[in-house]
C-alpha positions as CSV (number, residue, x, y, z in Angstrom):
1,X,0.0,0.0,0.0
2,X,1.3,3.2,-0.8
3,X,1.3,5.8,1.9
4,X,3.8,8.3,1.0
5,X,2.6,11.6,-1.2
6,X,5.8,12.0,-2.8
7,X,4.9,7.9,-4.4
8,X,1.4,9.1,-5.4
9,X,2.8,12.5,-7.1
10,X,5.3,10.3,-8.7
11,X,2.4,8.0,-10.2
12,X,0.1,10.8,-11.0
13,X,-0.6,12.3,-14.3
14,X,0.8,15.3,-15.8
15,X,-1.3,18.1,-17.0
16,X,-1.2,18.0,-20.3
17,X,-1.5,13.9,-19.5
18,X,-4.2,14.1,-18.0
19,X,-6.5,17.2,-20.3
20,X,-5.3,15.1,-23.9
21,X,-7.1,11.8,-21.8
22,X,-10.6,13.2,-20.8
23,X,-13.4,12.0,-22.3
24,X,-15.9,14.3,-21.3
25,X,-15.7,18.2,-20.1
26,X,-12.5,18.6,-21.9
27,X,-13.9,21.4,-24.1
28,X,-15.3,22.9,-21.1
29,X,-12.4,22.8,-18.9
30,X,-10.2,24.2,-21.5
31,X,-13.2,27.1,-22.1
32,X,-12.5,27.9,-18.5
33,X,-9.0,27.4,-18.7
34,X,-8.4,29.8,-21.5
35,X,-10.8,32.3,-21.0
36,X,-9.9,32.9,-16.6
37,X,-7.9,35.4,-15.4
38,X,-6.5,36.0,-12.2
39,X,-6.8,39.6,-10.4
40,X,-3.8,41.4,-10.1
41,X,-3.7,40.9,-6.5
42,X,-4.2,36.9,-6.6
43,X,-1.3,36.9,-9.2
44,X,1.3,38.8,-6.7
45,X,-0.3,36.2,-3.6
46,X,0.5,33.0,-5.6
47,X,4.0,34.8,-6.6
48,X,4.2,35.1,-3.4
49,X,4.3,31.6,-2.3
50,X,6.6,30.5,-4.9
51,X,9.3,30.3,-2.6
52,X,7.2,27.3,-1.0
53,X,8.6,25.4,-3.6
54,X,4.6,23.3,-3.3
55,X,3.3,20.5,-5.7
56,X,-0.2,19.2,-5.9
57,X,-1.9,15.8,-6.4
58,X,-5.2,16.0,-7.8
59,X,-7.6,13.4,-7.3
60,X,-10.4,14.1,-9.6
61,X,-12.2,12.1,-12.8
62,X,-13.5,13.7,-16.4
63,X,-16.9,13.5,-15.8
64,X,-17.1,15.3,-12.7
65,X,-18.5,18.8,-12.8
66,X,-17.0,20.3,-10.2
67,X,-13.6,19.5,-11.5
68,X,-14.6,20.9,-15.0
69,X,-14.6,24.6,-12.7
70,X,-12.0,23.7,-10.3
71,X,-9.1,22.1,-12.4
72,X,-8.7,24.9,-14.6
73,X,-9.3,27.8,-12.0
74,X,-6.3,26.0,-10.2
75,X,-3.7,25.5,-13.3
76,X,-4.1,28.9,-13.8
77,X,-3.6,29.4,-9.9
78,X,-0.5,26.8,-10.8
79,X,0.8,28.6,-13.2
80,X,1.6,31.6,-11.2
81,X,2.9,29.9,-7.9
82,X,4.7,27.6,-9.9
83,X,3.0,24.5,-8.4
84,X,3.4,21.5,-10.7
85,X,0.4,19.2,-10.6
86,X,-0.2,15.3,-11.0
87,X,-3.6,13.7,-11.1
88,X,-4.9,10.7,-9.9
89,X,-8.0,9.5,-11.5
90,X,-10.1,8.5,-8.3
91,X,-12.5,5.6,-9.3
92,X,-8.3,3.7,-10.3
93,X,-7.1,4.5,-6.9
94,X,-9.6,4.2,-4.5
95,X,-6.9,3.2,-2.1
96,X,-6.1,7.1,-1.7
97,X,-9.4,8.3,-2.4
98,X,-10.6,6.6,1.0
99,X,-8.0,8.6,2.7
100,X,-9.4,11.5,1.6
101,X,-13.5,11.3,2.2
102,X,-15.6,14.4,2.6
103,X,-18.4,13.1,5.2
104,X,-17.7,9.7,4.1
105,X,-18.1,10.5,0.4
106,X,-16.1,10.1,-2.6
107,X,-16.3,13.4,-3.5
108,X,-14.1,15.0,-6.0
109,X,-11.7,16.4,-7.2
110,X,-9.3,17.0,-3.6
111,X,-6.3,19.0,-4.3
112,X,-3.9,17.7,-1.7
113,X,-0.9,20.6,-1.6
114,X,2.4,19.0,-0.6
115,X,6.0,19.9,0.2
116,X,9.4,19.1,-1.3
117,X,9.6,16.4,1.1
118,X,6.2,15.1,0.0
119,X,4.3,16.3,3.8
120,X,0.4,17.1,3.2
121,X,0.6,21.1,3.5
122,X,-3.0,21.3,3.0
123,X,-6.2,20.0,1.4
124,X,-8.9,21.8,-0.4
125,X,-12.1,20.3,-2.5
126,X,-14.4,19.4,-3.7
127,X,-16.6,22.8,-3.8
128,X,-16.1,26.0,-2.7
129,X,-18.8,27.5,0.1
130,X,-20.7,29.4,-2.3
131,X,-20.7,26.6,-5.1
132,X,-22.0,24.4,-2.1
133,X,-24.6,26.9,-1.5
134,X,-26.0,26.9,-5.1
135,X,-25.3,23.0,-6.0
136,X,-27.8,22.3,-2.5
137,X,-30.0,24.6,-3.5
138,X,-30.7,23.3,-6.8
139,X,-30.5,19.8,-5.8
140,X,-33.3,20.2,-3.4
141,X,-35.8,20.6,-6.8
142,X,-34.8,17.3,-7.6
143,X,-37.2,14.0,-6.8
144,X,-36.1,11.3,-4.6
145,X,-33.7,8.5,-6.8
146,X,-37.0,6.2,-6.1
147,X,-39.4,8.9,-7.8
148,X,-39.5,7.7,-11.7
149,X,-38.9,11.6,-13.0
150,X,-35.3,11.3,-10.9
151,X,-32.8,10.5,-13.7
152,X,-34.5,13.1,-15.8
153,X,-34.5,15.8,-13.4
154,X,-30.6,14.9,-12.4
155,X,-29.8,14.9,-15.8
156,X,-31.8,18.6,-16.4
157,X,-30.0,19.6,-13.2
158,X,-26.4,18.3,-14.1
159,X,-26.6,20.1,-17.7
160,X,-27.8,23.3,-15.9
161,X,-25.0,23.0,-13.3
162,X,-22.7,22.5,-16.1
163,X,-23.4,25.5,-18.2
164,X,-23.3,27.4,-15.0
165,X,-20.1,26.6,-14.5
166,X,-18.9,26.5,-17.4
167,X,-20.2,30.3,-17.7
168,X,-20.4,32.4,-14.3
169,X,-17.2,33.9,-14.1
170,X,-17.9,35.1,-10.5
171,X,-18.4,31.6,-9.4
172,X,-14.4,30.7,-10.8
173,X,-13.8,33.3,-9.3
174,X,-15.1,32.3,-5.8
175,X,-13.0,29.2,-6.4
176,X,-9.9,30.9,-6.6
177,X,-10.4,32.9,-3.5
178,X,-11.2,29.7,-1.7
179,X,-8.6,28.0,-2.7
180,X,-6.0,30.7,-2.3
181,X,-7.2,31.9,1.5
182,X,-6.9,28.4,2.5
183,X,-3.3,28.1,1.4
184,X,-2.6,31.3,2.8
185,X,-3.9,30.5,5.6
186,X,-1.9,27.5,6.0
187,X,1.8,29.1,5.5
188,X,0.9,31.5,7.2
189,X,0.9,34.3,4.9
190,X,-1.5,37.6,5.0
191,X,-1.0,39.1,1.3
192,X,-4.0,39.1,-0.1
């Protein structure tokens, strides 16, 4: 069993590995990709941090929605603090996955921020609080998995979710503050 980050970075995809496998969201990943940009202030934060010298393993799949936002809010964060990224495709490794549950869940994607020496610096995923907010929200419309009209509705629900996010600007946004106060936070930093 492998226990040690530094082995699961090691085994993880690249980037560009893992964006030239997906199946599905890769146009709207790269959408998001492409077309965020951080604030001024976010840029000189993750600049900041550079010095951290941090990677991150991403455990995540293609068809998840909330990594179609997350993933390509956090290259971009990447990209400034010079954090090189691997990704683990959960539903392969379920072995790590269960040491990373959210209320007992298989939630995804976790970004698990690590040190040279391969030490968990911090964790972050799957949803920022205000993403939370609007996925419960718009869950709550949808009929019980026993009620007939469920897939249909999850299905409606999903593809709204998924233009939403593919869209909203504020919401990546949101995620990039979340993500970046909670790794501030961390080492202990106050630029921001």
């Amino acid at each position: 069993m492998m226990t040690d980050l530094n082995t699961w970075f090691d085994k993880g995809m690249t980037r560009y590995a893992y964006i030239h496998s997906m199946k599905t969201h890769k146009e709207n990943l790269l959408t998001i990709y492409n077309s965020f940009v951080l604030p001024e202030p976010m840029k000189d934060a993750l600049q900041g941090i550079q010095k951290n010298r941090l990677r991150a393993i991403v455990i995540t799949e293609d068809w998840c929605g909330d990594a179609m936002l997350n993933l390509p809010v956090f290259m971009r964060m990447a990209d400034e603090a010079l954090i090189d990224i691997r990704f683990i495709l959960r539903d392969q490794h379920p072995e790590l996955m269960d040491r990373y549950l959210t209320a007992k869940a298989k939630s995804i994607p976790i970004i698990i921020f690590i040190d040279e020496k391969g030490k968990e610096v911090v964790k972050w995923g799957p949803r920022a609080p205000k993403l939370q907010q609007i996925v419960e929200e718009r869950k709550k419309k949808i009929p019980s998995k026993e009620d007939p009209r469920y897939e249909k509705a999850f299905k409606l629900f999903a593809d709204r979710i998924s233009s939403l996010f593919t869209t909203d600007h504020a919401l990546w946004e949101e995620v990039s503050l979340d993500i970046i106060k909670k790794l501030l936070a961390k080492l202990n930093v106050n630029s921001l």
